[in-house]
PDB file of N, CA, C and O in Angstrom:
ATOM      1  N   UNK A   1      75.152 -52.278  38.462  1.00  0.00           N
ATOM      2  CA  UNK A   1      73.858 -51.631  38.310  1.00  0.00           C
ATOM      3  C   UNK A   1      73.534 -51.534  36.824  1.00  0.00           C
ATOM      4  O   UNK A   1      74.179 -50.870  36.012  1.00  0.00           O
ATOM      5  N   UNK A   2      72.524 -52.230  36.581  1.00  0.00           N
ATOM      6  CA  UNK A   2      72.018 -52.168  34.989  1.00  0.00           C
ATOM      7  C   UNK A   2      71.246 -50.710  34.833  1.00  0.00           C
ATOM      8  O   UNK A   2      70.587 -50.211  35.745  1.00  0.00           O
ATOM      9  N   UNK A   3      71.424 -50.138  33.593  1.00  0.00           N
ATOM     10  CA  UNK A   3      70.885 -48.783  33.259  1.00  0.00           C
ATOM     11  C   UNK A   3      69.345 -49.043  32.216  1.00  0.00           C
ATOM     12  O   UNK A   3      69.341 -49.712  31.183  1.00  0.00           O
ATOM     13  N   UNK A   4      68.603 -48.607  32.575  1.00  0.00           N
ATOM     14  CA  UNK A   4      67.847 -48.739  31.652  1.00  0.00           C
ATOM     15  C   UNK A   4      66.921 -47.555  31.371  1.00  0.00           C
ATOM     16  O   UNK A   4      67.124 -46.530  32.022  1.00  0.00           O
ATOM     17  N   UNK A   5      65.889 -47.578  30.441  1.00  0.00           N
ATOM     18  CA  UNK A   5      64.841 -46.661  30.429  1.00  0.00           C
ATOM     19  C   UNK A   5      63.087 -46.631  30.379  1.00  0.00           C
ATOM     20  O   UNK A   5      62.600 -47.100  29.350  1.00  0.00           O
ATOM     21  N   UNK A   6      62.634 -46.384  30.874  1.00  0.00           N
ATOM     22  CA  UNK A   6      60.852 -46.458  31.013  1.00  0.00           C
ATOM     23  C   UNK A   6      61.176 -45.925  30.114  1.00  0.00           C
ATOM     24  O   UNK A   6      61.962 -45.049  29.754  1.00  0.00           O
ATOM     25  N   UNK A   7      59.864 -47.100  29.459  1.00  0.00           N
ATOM     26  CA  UNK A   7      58.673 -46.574  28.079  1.00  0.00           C
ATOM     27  C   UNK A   7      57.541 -46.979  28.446  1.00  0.00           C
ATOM     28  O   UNK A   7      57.316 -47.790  29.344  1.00  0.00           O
ATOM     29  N   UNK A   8      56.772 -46.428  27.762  1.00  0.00           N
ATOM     30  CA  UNK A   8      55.264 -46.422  28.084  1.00  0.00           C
ATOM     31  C   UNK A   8      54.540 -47.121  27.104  1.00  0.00           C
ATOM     32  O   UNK A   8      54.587 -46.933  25.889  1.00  0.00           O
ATOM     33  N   UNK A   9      53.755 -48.077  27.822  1.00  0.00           N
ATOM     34  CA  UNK A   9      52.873 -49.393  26.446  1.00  0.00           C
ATOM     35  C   UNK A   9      51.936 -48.324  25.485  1.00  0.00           C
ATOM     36  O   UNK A   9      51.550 -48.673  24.369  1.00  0.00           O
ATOM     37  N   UNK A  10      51.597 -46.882  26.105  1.00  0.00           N
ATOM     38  CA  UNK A  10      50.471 -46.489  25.488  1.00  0.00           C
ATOM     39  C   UNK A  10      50.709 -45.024  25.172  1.00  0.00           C
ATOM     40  O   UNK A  10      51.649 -44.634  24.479  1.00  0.00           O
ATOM     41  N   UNK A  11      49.593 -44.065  25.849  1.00  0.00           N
ATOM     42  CA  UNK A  11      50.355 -42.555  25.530  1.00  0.00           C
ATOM     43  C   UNK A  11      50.743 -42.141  26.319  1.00  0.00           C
ATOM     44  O   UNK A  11      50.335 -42.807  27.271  1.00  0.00           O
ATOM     45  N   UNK A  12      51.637 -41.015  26.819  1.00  0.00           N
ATOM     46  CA  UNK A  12      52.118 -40.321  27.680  1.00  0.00           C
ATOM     47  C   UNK A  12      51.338 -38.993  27.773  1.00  0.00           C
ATOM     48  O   UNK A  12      51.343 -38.205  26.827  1.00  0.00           O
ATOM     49  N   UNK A  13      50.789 -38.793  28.708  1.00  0.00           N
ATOM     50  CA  UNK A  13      50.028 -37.431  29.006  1.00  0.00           C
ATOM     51  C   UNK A  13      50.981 -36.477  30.437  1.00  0.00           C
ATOM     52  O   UNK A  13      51.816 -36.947  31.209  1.00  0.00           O
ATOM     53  N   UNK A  14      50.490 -35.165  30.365  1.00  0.00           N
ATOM     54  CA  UNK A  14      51.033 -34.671  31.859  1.00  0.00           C
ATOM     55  C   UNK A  14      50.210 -34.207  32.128  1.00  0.00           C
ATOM     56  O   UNK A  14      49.316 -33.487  31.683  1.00  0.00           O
ATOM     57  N   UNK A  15      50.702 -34.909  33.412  1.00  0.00           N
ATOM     58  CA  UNK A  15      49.488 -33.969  34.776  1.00  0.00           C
ATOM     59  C   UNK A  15      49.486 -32.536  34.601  1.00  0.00           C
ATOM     60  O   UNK A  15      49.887 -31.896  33.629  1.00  0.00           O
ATOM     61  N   UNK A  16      48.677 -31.878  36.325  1.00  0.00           N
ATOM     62  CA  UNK A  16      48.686 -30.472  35.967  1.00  0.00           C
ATOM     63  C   UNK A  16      50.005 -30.353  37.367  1.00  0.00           C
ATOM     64  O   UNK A  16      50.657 -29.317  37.496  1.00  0.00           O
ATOM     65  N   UNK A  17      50.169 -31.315  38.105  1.00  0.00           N
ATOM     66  CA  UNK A  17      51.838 -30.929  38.662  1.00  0.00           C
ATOM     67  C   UNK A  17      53.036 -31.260  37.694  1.00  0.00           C
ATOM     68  O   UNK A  17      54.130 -30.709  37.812  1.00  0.00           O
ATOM     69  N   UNK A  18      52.814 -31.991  36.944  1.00  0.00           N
ATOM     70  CA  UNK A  18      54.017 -32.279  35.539  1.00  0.00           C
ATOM     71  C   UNK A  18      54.418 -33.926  35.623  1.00  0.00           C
ATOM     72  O   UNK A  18      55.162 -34.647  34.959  1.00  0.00           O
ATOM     73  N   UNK A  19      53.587 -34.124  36.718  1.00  0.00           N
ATOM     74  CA  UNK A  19      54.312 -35.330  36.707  1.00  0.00           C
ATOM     75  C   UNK A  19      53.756 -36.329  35.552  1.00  0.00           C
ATOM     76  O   UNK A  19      52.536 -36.259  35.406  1.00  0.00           O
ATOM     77  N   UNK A  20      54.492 -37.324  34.634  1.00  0.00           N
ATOM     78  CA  UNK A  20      54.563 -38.214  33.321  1.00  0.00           C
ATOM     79  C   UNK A  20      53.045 -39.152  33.737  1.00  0.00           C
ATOM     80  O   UNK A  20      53.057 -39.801  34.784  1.00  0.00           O
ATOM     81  N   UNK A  21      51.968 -39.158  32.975  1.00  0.00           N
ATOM     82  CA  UNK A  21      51.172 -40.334  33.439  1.00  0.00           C
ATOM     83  C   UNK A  21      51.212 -41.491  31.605  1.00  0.00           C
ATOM     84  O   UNK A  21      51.613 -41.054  30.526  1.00  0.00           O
ATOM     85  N   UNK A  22      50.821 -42.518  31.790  1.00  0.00           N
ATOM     86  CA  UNK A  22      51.377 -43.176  30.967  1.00  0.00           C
ATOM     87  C   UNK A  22      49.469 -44.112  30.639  1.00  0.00           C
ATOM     88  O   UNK A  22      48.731 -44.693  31.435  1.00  0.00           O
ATOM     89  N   UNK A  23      49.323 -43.837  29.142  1.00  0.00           N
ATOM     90  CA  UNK A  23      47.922 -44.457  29.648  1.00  0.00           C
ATOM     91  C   UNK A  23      47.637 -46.412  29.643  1.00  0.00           C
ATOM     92  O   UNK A  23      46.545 -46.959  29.489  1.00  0.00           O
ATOM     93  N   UNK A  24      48.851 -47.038  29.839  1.00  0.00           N
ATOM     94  CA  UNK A  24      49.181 -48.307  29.186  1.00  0.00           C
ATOM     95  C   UNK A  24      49.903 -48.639  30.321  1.00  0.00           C
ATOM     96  O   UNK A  24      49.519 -48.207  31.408  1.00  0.00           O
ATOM     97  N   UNK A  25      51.026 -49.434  30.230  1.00  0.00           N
ATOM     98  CA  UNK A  25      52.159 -49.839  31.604  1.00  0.00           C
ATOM     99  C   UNK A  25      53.670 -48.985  31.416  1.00  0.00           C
ATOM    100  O   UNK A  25      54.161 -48.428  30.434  1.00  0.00           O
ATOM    101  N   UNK A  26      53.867 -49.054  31.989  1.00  0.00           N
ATOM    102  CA  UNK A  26      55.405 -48.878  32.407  1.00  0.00           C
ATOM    103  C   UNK A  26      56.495 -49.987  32.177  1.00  0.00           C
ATOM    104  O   UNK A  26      56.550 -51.092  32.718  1.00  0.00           O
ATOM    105  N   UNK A  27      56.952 -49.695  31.682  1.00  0.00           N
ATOM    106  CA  UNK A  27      58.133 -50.599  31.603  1.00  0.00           C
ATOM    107  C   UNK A  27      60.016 -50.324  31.415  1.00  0.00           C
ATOM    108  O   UNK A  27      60.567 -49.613  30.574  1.00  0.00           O
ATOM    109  N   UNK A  28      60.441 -50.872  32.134  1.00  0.00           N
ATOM    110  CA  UNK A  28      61.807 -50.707  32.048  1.00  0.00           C
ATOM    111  C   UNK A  28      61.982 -51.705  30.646  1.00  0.00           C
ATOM    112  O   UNK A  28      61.386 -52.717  30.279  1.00  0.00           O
ATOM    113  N   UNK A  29      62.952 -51.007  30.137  1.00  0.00           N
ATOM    114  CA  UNK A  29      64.185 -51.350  28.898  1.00  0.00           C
ATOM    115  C   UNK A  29      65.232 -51.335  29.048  1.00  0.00           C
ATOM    116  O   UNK A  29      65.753 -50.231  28.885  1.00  0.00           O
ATOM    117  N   UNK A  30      65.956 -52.252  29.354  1.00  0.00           N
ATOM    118  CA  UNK A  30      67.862 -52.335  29.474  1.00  0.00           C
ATOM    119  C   UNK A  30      68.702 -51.721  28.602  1.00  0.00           C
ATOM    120  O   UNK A  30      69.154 -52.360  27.653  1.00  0.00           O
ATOM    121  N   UNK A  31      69.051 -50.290  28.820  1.00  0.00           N
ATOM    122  CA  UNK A  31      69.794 -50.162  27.150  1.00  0.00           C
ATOM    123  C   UNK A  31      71.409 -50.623  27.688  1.00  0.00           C
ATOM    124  O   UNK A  31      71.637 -50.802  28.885  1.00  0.00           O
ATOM    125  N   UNK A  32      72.569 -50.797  26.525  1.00  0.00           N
ATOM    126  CA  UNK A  32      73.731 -50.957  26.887  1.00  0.00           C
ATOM    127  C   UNK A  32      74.629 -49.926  27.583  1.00  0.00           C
ATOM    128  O   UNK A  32      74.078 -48.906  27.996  1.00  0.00           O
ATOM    129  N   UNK A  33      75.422 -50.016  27.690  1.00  0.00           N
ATOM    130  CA  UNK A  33      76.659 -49.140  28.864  1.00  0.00           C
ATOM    131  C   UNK A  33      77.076 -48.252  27.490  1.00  0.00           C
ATOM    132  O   UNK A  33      77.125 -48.574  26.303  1.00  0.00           O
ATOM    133  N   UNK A  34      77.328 -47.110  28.125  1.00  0.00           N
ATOM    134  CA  UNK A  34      78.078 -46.128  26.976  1.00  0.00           C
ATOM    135  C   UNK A  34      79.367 -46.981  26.922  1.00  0.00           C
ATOM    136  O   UNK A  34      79.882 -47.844  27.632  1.00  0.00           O
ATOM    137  N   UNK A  35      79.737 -46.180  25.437  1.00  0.00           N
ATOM    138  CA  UNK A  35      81.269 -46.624  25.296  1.00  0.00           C
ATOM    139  C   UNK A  35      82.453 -46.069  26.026  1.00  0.00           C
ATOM    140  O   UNK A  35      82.513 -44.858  26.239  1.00  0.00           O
ATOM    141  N   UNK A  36      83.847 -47.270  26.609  1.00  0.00           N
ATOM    142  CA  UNK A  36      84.436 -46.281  27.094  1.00  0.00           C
ATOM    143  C   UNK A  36      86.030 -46.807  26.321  1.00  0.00           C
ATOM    144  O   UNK A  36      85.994 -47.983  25.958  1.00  0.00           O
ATOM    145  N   UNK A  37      86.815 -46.378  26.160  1.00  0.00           N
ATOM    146  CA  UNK A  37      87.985 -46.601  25.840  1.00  0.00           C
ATOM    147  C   UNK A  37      88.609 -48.296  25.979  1.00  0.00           C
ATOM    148  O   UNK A  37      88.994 -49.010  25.052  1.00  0.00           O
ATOM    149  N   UNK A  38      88.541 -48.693  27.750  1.00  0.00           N
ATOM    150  CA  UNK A  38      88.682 -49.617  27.969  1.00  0.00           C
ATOM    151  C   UNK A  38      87.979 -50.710  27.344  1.00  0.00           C
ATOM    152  O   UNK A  38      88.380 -51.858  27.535  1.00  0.00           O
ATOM    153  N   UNK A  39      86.794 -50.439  26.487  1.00  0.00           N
ATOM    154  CA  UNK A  39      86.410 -51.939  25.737  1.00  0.00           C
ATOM    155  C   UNK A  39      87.259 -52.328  24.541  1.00  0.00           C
ATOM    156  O   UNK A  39      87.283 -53.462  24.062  1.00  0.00           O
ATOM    157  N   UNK A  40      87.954 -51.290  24.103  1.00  0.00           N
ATOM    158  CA  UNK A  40      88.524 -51.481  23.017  1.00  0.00           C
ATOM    159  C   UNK A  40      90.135 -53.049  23.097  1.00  0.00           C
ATOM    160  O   UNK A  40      90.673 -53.580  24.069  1.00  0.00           O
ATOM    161  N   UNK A  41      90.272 -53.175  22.094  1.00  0.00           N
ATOM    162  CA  UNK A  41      90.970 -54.560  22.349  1.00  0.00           C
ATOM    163  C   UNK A  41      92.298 -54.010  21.773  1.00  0.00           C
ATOM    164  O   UNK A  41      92.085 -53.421  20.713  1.00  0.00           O
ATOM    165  N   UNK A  42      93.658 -54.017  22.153  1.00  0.00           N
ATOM    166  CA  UNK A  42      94.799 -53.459  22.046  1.00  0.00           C
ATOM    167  C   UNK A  42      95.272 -54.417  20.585  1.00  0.00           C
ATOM    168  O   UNK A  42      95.692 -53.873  19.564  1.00  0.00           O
ATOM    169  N   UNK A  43      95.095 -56.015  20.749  1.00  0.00           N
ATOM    170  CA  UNK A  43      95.452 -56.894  19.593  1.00  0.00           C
ATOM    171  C   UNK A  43      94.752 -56.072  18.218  1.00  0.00           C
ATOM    172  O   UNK A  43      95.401 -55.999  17.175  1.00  0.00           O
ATOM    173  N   UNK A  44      93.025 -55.318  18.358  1.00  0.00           N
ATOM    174  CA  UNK A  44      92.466 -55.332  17.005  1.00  0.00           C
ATOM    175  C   UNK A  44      93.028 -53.677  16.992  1.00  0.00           C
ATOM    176  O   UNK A  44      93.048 -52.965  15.989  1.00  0.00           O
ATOM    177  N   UNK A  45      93.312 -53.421  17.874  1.00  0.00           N
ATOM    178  CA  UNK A  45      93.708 -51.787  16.934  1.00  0.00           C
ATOM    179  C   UNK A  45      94.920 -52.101  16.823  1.00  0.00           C
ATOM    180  O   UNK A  45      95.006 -51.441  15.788  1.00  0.00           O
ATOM    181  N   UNK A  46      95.927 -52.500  16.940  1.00  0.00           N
ATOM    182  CA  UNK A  46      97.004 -53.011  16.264  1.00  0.00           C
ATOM    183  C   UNK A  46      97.117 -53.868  14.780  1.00  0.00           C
ATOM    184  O   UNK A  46      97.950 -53.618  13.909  1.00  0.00           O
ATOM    185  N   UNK A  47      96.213 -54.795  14.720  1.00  0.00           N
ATOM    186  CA  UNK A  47      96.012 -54.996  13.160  1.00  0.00           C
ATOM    187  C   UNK A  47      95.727 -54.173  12.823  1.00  0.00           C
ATOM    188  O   UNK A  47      96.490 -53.684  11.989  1.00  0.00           O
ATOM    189  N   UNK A  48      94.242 -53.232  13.224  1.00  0.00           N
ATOM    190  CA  UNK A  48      93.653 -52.114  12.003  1.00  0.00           C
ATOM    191  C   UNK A  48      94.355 -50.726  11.506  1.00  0.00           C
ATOM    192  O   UNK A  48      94.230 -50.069  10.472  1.00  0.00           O
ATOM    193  N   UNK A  49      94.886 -50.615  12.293  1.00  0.00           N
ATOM    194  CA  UNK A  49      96.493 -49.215  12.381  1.00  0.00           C
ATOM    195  C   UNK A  49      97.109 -50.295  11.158  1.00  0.00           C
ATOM    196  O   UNK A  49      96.950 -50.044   9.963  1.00  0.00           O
ATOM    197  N   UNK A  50      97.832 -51.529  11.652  1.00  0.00           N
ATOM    198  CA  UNK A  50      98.903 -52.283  10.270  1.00  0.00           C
ATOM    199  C   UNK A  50      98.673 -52.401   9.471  1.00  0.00           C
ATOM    200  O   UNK A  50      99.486 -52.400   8.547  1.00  0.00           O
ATOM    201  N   UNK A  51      97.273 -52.596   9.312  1.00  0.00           N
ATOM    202  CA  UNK A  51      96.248 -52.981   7.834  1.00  0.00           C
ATOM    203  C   UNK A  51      96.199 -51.900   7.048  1.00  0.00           C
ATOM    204  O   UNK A  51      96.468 -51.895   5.847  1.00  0.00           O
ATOM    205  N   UNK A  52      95.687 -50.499   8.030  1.00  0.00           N
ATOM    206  CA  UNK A  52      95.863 -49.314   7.335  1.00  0.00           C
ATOM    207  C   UNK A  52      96.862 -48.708   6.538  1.00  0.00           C
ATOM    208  O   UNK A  52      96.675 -48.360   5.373  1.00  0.00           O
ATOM    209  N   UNK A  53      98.482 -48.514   7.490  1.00  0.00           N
ATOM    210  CA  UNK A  53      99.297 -48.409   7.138  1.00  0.00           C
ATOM    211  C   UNK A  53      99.961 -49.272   5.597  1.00  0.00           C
ATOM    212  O   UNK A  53     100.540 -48.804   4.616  1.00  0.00           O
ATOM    213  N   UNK A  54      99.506 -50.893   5.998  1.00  0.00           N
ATOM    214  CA  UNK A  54     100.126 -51.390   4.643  1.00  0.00           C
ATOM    215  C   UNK A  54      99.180 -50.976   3.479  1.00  0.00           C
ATOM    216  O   UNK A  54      99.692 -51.195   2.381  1.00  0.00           O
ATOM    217  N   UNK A  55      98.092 -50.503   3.438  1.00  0.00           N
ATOM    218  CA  UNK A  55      97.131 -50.116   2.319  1.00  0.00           C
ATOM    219  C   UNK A  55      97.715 -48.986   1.821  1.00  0.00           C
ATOM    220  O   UNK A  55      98.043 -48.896   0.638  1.00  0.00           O
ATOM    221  N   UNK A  56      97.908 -47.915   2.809  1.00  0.00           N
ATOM    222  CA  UNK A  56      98.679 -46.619   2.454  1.00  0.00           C
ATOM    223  C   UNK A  56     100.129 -46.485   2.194  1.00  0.00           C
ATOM    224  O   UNK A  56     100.586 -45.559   1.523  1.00  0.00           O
ATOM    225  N   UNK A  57     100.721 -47.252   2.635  1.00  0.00           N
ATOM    226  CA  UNK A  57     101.969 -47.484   2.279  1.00  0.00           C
ATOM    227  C   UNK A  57     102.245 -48.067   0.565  1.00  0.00           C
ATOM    228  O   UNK A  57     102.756 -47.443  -0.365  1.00  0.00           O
ATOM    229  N   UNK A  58     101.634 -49.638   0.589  1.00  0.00           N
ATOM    230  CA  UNK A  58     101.561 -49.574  -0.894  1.00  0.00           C
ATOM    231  C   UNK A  58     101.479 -48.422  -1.735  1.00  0.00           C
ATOM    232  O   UNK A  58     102.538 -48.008  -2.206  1.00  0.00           O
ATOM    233  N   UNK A  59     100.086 -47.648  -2.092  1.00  0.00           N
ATOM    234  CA  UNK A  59      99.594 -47.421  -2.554  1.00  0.00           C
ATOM    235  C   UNK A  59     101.004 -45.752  -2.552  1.00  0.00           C
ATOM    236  O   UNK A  59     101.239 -44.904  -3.413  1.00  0.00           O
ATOM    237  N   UNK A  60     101.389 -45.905  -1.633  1.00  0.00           N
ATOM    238  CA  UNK A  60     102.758 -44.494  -2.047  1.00  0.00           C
ATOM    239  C   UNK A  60     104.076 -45.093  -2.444  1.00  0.00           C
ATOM    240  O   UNK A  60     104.948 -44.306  -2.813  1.00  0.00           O
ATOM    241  N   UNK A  61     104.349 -46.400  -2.420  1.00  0.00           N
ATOM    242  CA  UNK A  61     105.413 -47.085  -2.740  1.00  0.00           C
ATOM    243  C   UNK A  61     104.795 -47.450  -4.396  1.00  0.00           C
ATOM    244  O   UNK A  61     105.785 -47.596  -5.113  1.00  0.00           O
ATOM    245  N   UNK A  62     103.800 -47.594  -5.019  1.00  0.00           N
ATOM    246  CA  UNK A  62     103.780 -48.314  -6.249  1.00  0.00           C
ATOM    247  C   UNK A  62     103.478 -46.822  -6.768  1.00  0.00           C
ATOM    248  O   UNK A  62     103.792 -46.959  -7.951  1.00  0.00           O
ATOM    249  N   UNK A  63     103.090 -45.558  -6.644  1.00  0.00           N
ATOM    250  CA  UNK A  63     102.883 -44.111  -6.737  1.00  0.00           C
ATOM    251  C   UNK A  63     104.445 -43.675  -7.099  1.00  0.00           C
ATOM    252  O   UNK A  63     104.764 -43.142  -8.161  1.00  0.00           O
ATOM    253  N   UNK A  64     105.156 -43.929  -6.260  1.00  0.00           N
ATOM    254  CA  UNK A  64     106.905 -43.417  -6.005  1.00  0.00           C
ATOM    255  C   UNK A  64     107.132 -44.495  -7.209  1.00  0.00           C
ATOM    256  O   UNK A  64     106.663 -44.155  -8.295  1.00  0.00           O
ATOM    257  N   UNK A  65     107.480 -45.157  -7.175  1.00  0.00           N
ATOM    258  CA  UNK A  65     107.889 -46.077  -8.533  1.00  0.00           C
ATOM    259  C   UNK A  65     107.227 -45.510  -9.764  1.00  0.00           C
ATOM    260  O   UNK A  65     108.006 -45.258 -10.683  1.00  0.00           O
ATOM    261  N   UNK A  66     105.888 -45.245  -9.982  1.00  0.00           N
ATOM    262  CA  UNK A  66     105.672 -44.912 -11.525  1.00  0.00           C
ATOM    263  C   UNK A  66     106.526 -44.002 -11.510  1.00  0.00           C
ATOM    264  O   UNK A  66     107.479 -43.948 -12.287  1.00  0.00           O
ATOM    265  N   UNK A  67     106.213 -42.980 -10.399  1.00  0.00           N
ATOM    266  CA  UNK A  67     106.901 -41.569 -10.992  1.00  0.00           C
ATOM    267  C   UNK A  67     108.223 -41.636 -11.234  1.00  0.00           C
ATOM    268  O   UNK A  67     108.685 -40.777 -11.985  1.00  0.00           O
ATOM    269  N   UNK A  68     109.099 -42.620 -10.684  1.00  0.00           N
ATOM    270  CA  UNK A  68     110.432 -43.152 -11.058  1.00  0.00           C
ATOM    271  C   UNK A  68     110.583 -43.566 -12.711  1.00  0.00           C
ATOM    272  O   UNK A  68     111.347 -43.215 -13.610  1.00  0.00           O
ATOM    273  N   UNK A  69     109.857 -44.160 -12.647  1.00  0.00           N
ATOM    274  CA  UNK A  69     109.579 -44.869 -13.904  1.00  0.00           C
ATOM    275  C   UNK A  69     108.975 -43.589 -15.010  1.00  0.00           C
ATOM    276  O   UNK A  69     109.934 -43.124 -15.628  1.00  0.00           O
ATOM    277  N   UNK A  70     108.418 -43.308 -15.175  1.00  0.00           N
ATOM    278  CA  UNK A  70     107.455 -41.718 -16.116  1.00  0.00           C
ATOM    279  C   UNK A  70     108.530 -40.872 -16.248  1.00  0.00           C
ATOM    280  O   UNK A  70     108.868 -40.472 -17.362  1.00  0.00           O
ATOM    281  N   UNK A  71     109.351 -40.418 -14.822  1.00  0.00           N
ATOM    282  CA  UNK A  71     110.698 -39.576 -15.250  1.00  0.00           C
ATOM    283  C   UNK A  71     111.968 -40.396 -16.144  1.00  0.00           C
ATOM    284  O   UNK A  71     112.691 -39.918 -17.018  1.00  0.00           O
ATOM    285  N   UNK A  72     111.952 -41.748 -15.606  1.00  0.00           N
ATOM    286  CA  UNK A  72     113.184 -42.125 -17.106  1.00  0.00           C
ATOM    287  C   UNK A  72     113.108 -42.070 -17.843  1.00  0.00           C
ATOM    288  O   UNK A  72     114.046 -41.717 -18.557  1.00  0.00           O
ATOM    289  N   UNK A  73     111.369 -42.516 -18.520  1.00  0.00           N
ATOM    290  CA  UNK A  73     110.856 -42.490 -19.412  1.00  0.00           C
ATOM    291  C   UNK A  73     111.351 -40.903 -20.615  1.00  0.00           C
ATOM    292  O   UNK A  73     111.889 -40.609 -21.683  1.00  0.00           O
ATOM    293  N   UNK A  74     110.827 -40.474 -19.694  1.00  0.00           N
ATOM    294  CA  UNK A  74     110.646 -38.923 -19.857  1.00  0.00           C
ATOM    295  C   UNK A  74     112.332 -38.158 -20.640  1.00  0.00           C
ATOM    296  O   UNK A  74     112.419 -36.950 -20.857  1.00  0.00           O
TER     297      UNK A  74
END
């Protein structure tokens, strides 16, 4: 079942029971499926977690070394 939504070609007025009158056409619009967990792809969150990790990892491994380095210094 495709989800979609009426829009109206023109203005939208209300009756005096409430019901939507539209002064143009009606038309359905297909919007997409909400998101659900299952679209996600197990291969790309596994790179983007590794990718992450090796960015953050460096970046505390070459961190841990200066300070290795600044204290001999020192």
């Amino acid at each position: 079942m495709a989800a979609g939504v009426l829009r109206c070609t023109g203005d939208v007025t209300v009756a005096t029971d409430g019901a939507p009158l539209c002064s143009g056409v009606w038309t359905l619009v297909p919007v997409p499926e909400p998101f659900t967990v299952e679209q996600l792809d197990p291969g790309m969150l596994a790179a983007a977690f590794t990718a992450g990790f090796v960015i953050v990892g460096t970046a505390w491994f070459v961190g841990r070394c200066a300070r290795a380095l600044l204290s001999l210094l020192n």
